[in-house]
C-alpha atoms as a printed R data frame, in Angstrom:
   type eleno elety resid chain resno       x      y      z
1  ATOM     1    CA   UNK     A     1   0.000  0.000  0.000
2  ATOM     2    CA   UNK     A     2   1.439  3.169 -1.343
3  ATOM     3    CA   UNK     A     3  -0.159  6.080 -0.555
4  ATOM     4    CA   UNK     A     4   1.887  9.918 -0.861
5  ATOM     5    CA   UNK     A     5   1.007 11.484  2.423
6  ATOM     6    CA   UNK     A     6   0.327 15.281  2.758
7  ATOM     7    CA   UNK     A     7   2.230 17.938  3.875
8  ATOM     8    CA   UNK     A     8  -0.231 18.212  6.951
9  ATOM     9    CA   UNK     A     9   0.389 14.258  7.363
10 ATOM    10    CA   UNK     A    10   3.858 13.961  7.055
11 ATOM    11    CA   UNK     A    11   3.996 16.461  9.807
12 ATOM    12    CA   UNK     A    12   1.651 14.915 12.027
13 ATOM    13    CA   UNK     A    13   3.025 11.445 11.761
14 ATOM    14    CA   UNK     A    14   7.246 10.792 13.255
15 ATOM    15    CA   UNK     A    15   9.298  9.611 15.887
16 ATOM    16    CA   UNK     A    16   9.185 11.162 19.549
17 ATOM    17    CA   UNK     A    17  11.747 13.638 20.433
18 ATOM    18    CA   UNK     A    18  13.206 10.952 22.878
19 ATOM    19    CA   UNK     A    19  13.840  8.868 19.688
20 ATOM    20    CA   UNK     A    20  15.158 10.177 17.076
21 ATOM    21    CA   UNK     A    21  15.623  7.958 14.533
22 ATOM    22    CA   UNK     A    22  15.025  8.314 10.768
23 ATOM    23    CA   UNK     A    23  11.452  6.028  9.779
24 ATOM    24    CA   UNK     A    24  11.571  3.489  7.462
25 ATOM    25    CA   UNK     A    25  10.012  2.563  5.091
26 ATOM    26    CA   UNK     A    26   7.604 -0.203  7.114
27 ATOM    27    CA   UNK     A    27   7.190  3.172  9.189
28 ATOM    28    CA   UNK     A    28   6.053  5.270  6.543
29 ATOM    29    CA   UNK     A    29   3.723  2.342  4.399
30 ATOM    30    CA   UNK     A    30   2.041  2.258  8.413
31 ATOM    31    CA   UNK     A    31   1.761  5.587  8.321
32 ATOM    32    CA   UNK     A    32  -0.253  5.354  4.387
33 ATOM    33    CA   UNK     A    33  -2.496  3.037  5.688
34 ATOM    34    CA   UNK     A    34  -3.829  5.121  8.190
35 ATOM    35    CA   UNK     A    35  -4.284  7.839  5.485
36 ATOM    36    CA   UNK     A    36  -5.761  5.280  3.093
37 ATOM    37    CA   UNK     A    37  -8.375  3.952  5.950
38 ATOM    38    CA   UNK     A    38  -9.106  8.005  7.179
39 ATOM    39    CA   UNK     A    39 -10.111  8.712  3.293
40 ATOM    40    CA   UNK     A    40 -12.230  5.135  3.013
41 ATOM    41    CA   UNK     A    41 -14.006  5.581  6.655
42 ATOM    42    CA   UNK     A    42 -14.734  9.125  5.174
43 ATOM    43    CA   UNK     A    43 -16.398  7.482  2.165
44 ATOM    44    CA   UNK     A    44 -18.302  4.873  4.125
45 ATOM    45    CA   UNK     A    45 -19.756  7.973  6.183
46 ATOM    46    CA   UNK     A    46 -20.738  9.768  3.203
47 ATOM    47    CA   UNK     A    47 -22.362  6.625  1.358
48 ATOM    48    CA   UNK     A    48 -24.604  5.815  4.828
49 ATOM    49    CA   UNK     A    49 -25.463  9.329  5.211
50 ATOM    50    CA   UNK     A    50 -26.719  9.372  1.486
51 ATOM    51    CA   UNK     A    51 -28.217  5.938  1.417
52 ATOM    52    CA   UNK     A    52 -31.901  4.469  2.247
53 ATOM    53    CA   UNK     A    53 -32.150  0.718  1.443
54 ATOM    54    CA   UNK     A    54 -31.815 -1.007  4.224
55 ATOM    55    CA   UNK     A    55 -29.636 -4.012  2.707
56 ATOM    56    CA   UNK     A    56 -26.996 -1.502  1.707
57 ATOM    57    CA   UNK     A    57 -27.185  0.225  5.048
58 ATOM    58    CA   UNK     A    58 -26.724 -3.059  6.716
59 ATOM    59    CA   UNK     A    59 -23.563 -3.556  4.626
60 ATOM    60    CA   UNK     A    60 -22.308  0.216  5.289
61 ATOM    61    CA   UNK     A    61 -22.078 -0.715  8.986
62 ATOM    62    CA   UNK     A    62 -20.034 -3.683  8.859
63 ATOM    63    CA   UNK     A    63 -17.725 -1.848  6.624
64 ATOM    64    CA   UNK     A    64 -17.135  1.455  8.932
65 ATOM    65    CA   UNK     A    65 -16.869 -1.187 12.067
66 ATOM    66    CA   UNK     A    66 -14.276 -3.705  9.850
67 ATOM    67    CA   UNK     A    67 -12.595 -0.047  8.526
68 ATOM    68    CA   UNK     A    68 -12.334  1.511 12.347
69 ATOM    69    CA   UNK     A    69 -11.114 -1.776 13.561
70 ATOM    70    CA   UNK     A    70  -8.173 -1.814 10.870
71 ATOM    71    CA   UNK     A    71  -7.436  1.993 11.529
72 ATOM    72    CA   UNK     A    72  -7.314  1.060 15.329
73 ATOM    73    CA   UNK     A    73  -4.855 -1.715 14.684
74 ATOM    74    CA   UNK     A    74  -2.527  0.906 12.830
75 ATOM    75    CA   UNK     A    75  -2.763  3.302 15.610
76 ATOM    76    CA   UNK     A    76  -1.519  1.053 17.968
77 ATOM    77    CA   UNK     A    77   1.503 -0.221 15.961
78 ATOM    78    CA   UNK     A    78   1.965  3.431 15.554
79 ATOM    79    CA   UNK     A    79   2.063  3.965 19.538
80 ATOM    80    CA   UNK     A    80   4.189  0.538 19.945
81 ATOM    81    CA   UNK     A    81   6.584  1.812 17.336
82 ATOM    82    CA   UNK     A    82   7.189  5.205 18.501
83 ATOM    83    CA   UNK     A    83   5.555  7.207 15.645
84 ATOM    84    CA   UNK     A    84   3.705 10.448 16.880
85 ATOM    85    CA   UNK     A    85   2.980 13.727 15.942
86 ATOM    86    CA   UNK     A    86   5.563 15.825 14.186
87 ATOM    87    CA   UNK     A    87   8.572 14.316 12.654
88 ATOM    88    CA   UNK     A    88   7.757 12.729  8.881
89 ATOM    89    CA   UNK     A    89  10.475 15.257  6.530
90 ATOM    90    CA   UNK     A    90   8.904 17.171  4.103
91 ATOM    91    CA   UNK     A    91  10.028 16.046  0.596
């Protein structure tokens, strides 16, 4: 998963000041997915808010819960690794 981060989210996502080490690559694909799963829980929000039948509402929820799940697993490899707010370089 590939993703090119912003300029907001490269700054948001780095190592804590008591590590300083440069991220990797693993670091920054983490980092992606948490953009990538941000923009598709956005989506899912705007298709249930814009959606009636009941089938496809049904199938919205288990999406956002399966999507929030995922984005909750990358936020804690974030915290185990170290990555926080403020340290991705600016290309």
């Amino acid at each position: 998963m590939t993703a090119i981060l912003s300029k907001k989210d490269r700054k948001f996502f780095g190592r804590d000041k008591h590590n300083r080490k440069r991220l990797t690559k693993e670091d920054i694909e983490i980092v992606a997915a948490l953009e990538a799963l941000k923009n598709d829980i956005d989506f899912l929000n705007n298709c249930f808010d814009h959606t009636t039948d009941a089938v496809l509402v049904d199938s919205l929820v288990y999406e956002i819960k399966a999507a929030n799940l995922k984005y909750q697993y990358y936020l804690n490899m974030c915290k185990e690794k170290g990555i926080v707010h403020g340290a991705i370089p600016a290309r």
